[in-house]
C-alpha positions as CSV (number, residue, x, y, z in Angstrom):
1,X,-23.4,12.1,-12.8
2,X,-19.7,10.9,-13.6
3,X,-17.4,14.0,-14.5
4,X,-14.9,13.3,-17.3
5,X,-11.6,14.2,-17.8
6,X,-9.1,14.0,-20.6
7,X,-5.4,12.5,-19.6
8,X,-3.2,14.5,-22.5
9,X,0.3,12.4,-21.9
10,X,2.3,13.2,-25.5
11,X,3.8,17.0,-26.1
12,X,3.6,19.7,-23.5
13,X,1.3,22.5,-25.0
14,X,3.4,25.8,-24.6
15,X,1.4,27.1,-22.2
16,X,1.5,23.6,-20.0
17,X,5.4,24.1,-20.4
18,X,5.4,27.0,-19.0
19,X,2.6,26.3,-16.2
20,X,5.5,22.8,-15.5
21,X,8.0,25.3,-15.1
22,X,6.2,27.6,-12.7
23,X,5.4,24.1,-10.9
24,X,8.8,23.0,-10.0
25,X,11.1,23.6,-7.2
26,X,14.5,24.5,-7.6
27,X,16.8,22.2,-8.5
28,X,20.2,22.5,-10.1
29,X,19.4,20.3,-12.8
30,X,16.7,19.7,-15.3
31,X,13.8,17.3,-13.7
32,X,13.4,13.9,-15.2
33,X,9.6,13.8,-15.9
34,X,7.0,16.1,-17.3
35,X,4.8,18.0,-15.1
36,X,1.4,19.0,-16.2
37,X,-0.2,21.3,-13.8
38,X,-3.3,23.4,-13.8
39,X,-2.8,26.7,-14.7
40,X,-1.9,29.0,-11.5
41,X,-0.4,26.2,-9.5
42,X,2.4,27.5,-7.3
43,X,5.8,27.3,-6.8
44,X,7.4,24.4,-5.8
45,X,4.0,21.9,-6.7
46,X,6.2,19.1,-7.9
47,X,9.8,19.0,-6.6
48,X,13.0,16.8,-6.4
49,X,14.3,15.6,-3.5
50,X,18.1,16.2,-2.7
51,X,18.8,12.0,-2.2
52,X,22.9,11.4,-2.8
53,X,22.5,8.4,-4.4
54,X,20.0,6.1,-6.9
55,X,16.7,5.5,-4.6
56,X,15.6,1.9,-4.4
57,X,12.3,2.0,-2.7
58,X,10.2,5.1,-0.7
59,X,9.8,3.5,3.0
60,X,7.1,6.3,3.9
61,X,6.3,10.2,5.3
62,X,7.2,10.4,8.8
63,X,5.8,13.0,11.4
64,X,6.6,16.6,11.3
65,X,6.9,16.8,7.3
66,X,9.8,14.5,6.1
67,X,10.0,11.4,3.5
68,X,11.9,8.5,4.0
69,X,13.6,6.8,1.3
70,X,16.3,3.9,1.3
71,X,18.7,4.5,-1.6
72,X,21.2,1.6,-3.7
73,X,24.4,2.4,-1.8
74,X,22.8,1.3,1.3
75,X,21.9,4.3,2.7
76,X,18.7,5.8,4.5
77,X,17.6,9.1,4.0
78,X,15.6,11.5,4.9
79,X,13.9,14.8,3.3
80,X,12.0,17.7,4.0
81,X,8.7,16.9,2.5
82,X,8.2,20.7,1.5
83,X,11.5,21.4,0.4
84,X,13.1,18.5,-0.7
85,X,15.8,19.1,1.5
86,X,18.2,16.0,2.9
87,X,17.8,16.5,6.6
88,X,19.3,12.7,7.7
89,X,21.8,10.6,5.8
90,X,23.1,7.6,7.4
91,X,24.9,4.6,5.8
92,X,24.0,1.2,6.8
93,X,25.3,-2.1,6.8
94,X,25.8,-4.2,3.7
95,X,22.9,-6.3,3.2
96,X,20.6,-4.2,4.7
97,X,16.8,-3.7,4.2
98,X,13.9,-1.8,4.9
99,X,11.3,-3.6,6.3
100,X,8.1,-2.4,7.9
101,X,7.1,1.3,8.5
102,X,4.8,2.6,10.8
103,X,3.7,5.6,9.3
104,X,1.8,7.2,12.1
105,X,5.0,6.8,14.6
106,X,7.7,7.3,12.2
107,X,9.1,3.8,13.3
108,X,10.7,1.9,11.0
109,X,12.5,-1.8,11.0
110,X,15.7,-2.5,9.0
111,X,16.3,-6.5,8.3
112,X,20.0,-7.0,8.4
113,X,21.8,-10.6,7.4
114,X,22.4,-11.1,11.3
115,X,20.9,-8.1,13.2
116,X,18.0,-6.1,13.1
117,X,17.3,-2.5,14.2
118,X,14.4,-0.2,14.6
119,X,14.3,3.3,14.1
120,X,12.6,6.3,14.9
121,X,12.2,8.8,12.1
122,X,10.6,11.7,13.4
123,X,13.1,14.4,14.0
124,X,15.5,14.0,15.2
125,X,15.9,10.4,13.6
126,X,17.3,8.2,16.4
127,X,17.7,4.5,16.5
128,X,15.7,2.4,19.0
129,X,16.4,-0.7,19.2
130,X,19.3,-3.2,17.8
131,X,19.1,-7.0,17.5
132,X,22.5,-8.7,17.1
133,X,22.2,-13.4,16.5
134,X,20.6,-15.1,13.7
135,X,18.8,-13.6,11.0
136,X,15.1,-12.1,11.6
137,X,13.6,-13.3,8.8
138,X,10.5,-12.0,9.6
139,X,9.4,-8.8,11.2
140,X,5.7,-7.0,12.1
141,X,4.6,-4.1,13.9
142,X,1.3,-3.7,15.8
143,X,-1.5,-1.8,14.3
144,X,-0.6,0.9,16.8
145,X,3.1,0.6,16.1
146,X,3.7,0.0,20.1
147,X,4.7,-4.0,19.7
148,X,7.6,-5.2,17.1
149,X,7.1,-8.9,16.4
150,X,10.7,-10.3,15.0
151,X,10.5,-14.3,13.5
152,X,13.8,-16.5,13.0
153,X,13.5,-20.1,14.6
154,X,12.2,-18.2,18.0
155,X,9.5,-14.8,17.8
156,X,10.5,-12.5,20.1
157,X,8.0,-9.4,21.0
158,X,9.9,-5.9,21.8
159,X,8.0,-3.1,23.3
160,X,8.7,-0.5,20.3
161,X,9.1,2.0,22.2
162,X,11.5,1.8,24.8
163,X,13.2,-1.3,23.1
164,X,12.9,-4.2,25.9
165,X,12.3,-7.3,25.0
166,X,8.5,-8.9,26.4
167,X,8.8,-12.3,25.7
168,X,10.9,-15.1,24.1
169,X,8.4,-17.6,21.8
170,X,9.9,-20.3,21.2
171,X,7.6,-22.3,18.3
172,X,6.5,-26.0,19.2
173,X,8.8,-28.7,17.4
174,X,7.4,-30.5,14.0
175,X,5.4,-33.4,14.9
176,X,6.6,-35.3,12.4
177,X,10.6,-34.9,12.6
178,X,11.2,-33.5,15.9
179,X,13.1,-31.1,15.0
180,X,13.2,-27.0,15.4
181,X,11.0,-25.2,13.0
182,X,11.6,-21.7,11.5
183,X,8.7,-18.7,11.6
184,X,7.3,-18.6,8.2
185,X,5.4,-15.2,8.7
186,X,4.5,-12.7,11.6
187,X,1.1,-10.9,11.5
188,X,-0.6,-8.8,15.1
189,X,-4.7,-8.3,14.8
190,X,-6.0,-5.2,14.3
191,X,-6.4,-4.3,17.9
192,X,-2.9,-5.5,18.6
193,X,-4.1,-8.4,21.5
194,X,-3.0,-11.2,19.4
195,X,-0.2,-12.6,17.5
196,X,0.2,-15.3,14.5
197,X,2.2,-17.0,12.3
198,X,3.8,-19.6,10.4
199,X,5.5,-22.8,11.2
200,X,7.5,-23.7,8.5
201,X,7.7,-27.7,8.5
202,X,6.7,-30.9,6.2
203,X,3.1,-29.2,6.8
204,X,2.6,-25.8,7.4
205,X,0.7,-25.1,10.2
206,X,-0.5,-21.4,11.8
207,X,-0.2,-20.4,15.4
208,X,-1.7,-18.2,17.5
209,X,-0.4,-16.4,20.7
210,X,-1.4,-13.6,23.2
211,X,0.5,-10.5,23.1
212,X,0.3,-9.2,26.4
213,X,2.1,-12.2,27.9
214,X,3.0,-14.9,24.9
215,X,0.5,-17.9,25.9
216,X,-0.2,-19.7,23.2
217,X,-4.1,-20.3,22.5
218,X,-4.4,-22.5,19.0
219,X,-2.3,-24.2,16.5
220,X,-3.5,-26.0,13.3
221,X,-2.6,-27.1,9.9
222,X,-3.0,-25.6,6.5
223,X,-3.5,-27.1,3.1
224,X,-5.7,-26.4,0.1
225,X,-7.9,-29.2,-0.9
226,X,-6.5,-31.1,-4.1
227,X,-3.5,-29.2,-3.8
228,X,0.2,-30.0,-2.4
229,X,1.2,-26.3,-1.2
230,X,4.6,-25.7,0.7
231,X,4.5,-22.9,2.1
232,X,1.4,-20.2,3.3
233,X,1.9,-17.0,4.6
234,X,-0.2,-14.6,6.8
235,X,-1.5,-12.0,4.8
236,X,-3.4,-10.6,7.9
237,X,-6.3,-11.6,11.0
238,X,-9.7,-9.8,11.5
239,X,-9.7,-7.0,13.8
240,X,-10.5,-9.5,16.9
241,X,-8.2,-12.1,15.9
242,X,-11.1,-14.4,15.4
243,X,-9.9,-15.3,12.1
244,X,-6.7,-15.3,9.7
245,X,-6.3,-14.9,5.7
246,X,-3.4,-16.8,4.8
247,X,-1.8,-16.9,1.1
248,X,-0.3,-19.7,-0.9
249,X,3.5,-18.7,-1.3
250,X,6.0,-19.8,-3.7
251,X,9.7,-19.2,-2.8
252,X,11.1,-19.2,-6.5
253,X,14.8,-17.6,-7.6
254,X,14.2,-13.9,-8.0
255,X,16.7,-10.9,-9.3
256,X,19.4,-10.1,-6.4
257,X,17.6,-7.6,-4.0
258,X,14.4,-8.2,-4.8
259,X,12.2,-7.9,-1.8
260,X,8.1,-8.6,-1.8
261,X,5.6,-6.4,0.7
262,X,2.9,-9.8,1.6
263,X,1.1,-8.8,4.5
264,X,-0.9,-5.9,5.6
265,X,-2.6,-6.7,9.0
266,X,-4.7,-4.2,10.7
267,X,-2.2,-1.3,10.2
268,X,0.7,-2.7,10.7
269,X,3.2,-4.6,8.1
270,X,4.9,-7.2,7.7
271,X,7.8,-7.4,4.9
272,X,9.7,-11.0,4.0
273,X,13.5,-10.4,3.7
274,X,13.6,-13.1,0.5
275,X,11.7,-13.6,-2.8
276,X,8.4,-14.5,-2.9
277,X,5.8,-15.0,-5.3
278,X,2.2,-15.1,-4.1
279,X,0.3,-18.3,-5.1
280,X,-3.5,-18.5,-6.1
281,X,-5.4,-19.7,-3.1
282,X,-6.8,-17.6,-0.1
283,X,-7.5,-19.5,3.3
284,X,-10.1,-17.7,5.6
285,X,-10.1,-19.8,9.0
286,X,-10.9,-19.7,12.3
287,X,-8.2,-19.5,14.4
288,X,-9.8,-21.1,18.0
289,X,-10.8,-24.1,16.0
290,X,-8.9,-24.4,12.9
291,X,-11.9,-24.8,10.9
292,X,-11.5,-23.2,7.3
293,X,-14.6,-21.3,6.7
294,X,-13.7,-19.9,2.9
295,X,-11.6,-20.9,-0.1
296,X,-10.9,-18.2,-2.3
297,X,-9.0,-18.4,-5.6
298,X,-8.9,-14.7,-6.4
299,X,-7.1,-12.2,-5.3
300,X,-7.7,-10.2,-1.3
301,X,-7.1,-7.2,0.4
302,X,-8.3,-6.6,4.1
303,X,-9.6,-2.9,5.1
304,X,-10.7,-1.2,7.6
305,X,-8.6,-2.6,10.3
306,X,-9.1,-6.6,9.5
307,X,-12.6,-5.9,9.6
308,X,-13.4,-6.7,5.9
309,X,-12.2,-8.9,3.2
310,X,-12.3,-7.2,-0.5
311,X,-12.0,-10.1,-2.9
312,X,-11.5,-9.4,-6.9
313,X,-12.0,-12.7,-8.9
314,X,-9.4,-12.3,-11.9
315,X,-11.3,-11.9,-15.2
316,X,-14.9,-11.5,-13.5
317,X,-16.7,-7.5,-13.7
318,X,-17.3,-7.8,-9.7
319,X,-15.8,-7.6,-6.3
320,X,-16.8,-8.9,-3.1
321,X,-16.8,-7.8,0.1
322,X,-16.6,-10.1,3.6
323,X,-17.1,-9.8,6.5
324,X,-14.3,-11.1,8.2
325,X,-14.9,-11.8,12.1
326,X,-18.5,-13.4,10.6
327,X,-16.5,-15.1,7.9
328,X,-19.6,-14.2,5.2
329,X,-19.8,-12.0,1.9
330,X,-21.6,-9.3,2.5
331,X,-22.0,-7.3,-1.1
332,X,-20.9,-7.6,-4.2
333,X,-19.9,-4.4,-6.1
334,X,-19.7,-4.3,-10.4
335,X,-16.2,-2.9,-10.6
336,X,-13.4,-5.0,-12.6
337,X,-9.4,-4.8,-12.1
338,X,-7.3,-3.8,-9.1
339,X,-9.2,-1.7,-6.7
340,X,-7.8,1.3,-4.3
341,X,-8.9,0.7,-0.7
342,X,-8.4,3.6,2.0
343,X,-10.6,5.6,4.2
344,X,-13.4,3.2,3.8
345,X,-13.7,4.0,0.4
346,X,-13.2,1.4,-2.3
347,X,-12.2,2.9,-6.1
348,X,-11.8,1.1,-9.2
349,X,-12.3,0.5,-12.8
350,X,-16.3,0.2,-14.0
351,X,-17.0,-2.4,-16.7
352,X,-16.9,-1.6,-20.4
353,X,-20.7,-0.2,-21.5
354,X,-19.4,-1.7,-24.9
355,X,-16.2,-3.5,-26.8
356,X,-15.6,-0.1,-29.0
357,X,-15.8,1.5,-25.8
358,X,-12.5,3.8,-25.5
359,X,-12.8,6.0,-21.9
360,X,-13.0,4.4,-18.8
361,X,-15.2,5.1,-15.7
362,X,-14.1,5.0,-12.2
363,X,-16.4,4.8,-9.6
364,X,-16.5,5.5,-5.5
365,X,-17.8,3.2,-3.5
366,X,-18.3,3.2,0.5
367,X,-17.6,-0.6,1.6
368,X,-19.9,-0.4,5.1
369,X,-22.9,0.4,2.5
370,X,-22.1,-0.3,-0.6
371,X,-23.7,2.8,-2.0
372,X,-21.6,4.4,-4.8
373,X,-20.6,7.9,-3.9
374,X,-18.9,9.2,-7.1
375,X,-17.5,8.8,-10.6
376,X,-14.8,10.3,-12.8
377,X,-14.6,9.4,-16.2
378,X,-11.3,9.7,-18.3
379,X,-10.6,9.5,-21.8
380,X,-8.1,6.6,-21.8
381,X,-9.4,3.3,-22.3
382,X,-5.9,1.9,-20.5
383,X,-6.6,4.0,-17.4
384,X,-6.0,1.4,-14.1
385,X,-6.6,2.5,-10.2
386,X,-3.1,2.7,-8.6
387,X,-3.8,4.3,-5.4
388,X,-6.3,6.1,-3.1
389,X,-5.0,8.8,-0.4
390,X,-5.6,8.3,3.3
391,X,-8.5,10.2,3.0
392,X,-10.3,8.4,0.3
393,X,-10.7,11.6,-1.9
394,X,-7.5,11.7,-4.3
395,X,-7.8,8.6,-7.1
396,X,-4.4,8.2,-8.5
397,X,-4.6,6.4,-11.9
398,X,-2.3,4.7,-13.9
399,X,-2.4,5.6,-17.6
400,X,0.0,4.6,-20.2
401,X,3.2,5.2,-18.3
402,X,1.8,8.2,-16.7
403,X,0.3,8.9,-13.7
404,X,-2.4,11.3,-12.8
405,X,-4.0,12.9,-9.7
406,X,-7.9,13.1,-9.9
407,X,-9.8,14.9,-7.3
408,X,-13.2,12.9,-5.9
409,X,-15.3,15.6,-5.0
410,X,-14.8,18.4,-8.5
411,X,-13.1,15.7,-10.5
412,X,-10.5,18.0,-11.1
413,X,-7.6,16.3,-12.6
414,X,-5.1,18.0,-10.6
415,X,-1.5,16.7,-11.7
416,X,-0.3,15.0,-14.5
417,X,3.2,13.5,-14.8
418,X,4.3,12.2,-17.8
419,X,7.5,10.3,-18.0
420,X,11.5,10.3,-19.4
421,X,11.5,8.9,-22.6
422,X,15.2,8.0,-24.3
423,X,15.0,6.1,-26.9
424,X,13.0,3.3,-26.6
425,X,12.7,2.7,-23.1
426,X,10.7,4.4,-20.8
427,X,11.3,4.5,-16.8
428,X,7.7,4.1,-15.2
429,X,6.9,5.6,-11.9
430,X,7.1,3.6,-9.1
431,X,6.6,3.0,-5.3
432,X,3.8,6.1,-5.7
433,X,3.1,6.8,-2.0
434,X,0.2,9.0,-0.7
435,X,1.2,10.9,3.1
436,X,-1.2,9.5,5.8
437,X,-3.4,13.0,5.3
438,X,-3.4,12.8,1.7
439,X,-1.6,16.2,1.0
440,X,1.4,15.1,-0.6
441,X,2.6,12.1,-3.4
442,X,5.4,10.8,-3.3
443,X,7.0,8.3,-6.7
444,X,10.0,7.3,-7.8
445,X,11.1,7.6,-11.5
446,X,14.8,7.1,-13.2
447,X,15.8,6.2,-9.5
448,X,14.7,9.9,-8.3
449,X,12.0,10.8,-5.7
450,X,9.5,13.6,-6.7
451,X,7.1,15.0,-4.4
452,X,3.8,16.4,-5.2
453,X,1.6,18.9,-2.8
454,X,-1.8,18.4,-3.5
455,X,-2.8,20.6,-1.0
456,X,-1.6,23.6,-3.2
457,X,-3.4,21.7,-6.4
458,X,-6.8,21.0,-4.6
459,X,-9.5,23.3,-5.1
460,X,-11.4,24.7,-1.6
461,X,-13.7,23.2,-0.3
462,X,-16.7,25.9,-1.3
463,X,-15.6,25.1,-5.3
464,X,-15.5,21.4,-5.3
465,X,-19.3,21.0,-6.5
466,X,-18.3,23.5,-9.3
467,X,-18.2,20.8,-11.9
468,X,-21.8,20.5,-12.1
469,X,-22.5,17.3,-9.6
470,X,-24.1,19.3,-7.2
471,X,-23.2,19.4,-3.4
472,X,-20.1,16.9,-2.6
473,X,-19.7,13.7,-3.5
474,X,-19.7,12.2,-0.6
475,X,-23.8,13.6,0.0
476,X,-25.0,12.4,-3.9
477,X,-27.3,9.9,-3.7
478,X,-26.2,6.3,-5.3
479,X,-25.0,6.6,-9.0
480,X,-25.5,3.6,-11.2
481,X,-23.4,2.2,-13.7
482,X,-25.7,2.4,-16.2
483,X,-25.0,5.8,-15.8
484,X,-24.3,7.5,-19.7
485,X,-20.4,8.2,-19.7
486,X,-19.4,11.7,-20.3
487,X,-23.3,13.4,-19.5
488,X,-20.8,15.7,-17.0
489,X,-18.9,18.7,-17.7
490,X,-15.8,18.1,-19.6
491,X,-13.6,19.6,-16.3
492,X,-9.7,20.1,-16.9
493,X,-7.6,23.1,-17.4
């Protein structure tokens, strides 16, 4: 039976205001967001973290409790997670980016315009590896985090942890010119035994190559039937490496610093070091033979490892699910918009019952079954999934500017941030970032970094069925969508 809860957003009730202010840490100046918190919540719930400068982006949580964050001034820093605390500061050289984190390890690459470096961020912070030649354009780290994969015109594999170089690739010549060609994209499999990527050229062709000693086993060409396409990236391979999703990319002029995340592969990530713009077309193929077993104009994640495909065709009520190494849909699941994938748990929007409809039901659903494990239902109509935490119970939705923390199992609505508003404008929350166990959110607003503890918000364990559903969600047999909205409790504060 879905739960609902009501999203406030507007005025702070006096007795929110004062719940916010029990909420926050200490900080020497007033916060820059709203906090709504249930009543009782803690000290130091929602804090600030002490960053020097602007933050640009939120590279990740690292081991041992601390947040990374990479701020305008070219500097990376790092905070106590439960106190917001700077514990590392450490300028960088101009041009400098952060590139893929590795958020079990801590390990995380910085793209420079003629060096690279990777670091190690779990204290003490210590660097492991520089790169000093032409620029890595390109740069991927195993599943594991135990191989770095760097791309210019050669791909060189590093063993992340102590540093040395493995081998030197150096990509086959364009058949057509003759001449050297440049690595378009890096991506490892799931279990870390393979390598591909992208020869840039007149045709763009992927390549394959074993990790453990660099022999490569395949390359083919790419193209999309009817269309002329310039460039693809990888946007990951199936666990086994038995077959690779590729993406249609556009390089187009894009705002100075702009940087794009494209490829997710098993784990690890891959991060390009210039503006992109993802195209329309999807590429499934298999990567012994070439052979491109699905076409997919939609839009694709891969979960659980490169093991499944989740497709969401723009403008349809329905996603798909693949199976990737057998390259055949297995499922297809009534949900509509952008989905949240983690833990083997899929969340997103369920279509409208009617037009004049004005809440919005989100439902669980586990992708090896299909069976739907849970639903929330909250009173705003423009309510969107923006992310799931690691553990697949904490739904963090996207509701007119605000952002607010739902609990699977109760469907307790345990934070709600509401943002700065001068004027006109408002500064949305960004870069919201879940750490790898779920207990903490991390979000950027007005170029600041607040951190929320959900473990302090979440109810126990023995009172998550006290909203009526029964035992947990996870053990409720399959909920339809015809399900009547709102038949649950009204749960909230």
């Amino acid at each position: 039976m879905p739960i609902r809860v009501k999203i406030v957003g507007g005025t702070v009730a006096p007795a929110l205001a004062a719940c916010a202010a029990l909420a926050l840490g200490t900080c020497s100046c007033a916060e820059p967001w709203t906090v709504h918190a249930p009543a009782g919540a803690p000290r130091g719930t929602v804090l600030r973290c002490d960053v020097p400068a602007r933050c640009e982006s939120i590279c990740g949580f690292v081991p041992g409790g601390g947040l990374a964050v990479w701020t305008f001034d070219g500097k990376l820093v790092v905070c106590d997670a439960a106190t917001g605390r700077r514990t590392f500061d450490r300028p960088l050289p101009d041009a400098t980016m952060p590139g893929p984190f590795h958020a079990a390890t801590g390990r995380l690459v910085l793209l420079g315009p003629r060096s690279a470096e990777l670091w190690d961020l779990a204290a003490p912070p210590r660097r492991l590896l520089r790169t000093d030649g032409s620029r890595p354009g390109r740069a991927a780290l195993s599943r594991g985090g135990g191989l770095l994969a760097l791309g210019d015109y050669s791909l060189n594999v590093y063993d992340a942890a102590s540093g040395r170089l493995l081998h030197e690739i150096k990509p086959p010549p364009d058949p057509d010119t003759g001449h050297d060609r440049g690595i378009g994209d890096v991506a490892f499999s799931g279990d870390g035994k393979l390598l591909a990527a992208t020869l840039r050229g007149r045709e763009t062709q992927l390549a394959l190559w074993r990790a453990a000693d660099g022999k490569r086993l395949s390359t083919f060409g790419l193209s999309v039937p009817g269309e002329r396409v310039y460039q693809f990236d990888v946007l990951g391979l199936s666990f086994d490496g038995g077959m690779a999703v590729v993406r249609e990319t556009h390089y187009l002029p894009q705002p100075s610093g702009h940087r794009d995340v494209i490829a997710v592969a098993g784990g690890g990530a891959s991060r390009a070091a210039g503006p992109v713009r993802m195209g329309s077309s999807a590429l499934v193929c298999d990567t012994a033979s070439g052979r491109q077993v699905l076409h997919l104009s939609s839009r694709v994640t891969l979960a659980e490892a490169g093991r499944l495909l989740v497709e969401w065709p723009e403008g349809k009520a329905e996603m798909h699910v693949h199976d990737l190494a057998a390259g055949r849909k297995l499922r297809t699941i009534a949900a509509c918009n952008q989905p949240a994938v983690a833990a083997g748990v899929l969340a997103a929007a369920m279509p409208l019952d009617r037009p004049s409809q004005r809440h919005r039901d989100f439902g669980f659903w586990e992708l090896a079954s299909g069976r739907q494990v849970a639903s929330v239902t909250v009173e705003d109509w423009y309510a969107s999934a923006e992310a799931l935490s690691g553990d697949g119970r904490v739904l963090l939705l996207d509701s007119s500017w605000r952002l607010c923390a739902v609990d699977r199992d109760s469907g307790r609505k345990l934070v709600e941030l509401d943002p700065k508003r001068h004027l006109d404008r408002v500064w949305r929350f960004v870069q919201p970032t879940f750490s790898p166990d779920g207990r903490r959110l991390a979000f950027v607003h007005d170029a600041q970094v607040g951190i929320v503890d959900l473990a302090k918000l979440r109810p126990p364990p023995a009172d998550r069925s006290a909203a009526g559903n029964g035992p947990p969600a996870g053990n409720d047999p399959p909920v339809g969508n015809d399900s009547p909205a709102g038949n649950g409790p009204a749960v909230g504060w």
